[in-house]
C-alpha positions as CSV (number, residue, x, y, z in Angstrom):
1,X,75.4,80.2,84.6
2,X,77.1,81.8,87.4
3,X,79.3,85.0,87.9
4,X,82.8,85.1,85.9
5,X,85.5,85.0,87.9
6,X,87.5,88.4,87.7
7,X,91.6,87.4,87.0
8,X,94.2,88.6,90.0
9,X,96.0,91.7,88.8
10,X,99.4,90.5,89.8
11,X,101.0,93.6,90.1
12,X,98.2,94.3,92.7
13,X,99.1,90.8,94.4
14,X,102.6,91.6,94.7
15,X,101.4,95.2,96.2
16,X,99.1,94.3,98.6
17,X,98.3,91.2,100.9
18,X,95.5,90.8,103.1
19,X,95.2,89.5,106.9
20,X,93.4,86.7,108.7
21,X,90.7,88.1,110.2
22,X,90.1,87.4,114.0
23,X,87.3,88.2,116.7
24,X,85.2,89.7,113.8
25,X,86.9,92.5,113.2
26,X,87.3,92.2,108.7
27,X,90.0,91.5,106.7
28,X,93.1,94.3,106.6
29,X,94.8,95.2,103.6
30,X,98.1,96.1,104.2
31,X,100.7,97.6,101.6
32,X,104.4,98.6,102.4
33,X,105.6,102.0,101.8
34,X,108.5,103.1,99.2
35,X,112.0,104.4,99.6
36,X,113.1,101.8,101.5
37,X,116.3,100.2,99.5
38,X,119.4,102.0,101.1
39,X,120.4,105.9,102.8
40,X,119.1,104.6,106.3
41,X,122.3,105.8,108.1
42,X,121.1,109.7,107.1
43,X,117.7,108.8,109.1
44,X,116.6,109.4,112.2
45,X,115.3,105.9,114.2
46,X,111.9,107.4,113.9
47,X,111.7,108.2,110.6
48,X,113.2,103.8,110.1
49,X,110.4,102.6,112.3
50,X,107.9,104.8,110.1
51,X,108.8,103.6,107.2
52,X,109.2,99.9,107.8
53,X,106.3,99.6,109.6
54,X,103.0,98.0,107.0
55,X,100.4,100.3,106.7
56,X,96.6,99.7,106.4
57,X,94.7,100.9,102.7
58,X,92.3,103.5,103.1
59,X,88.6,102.8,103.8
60,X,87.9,104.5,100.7
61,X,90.3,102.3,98.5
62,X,89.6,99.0,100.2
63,X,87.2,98.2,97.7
64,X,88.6,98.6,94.6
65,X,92.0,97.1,96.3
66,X,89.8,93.9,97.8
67,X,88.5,93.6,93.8
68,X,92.5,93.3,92.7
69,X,93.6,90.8,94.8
């Protein structure tokens, strides 16, 4: 018999998505950061592009994110 397949956490796959790896390089798993409903008139442009930008999960998380999804 083989392995048994683990079920998605969905809150994980609503979370986090991963990329299409090119040229070798590995997958990515990006995740967007909070606080990003409303107020952006108080903020400086900076601080916008910061926060709206994805953002890459830590190498030490990667793992137990990957297992998740």
């Amino acid at each position: 018999m083989g392995k048994i397949k683990i079920k998605t956490n969905k809150t994980a796959a609503k979370r986090f998505r991963k990329t299409n790896p090119r040229g070798g390089k590995g997958k990515k798993i990006l995740f967007n950061k909070s606080h990003q409903n409303h107020g952006f008139t108080k903020r400086s442009a900076r601080t916008k592009n910061r926060t709206l930008r994805s953002n890459n999960v830590s190498d030490s998380d990667k793992k137990r994110v990957s297992k998740l999804i």
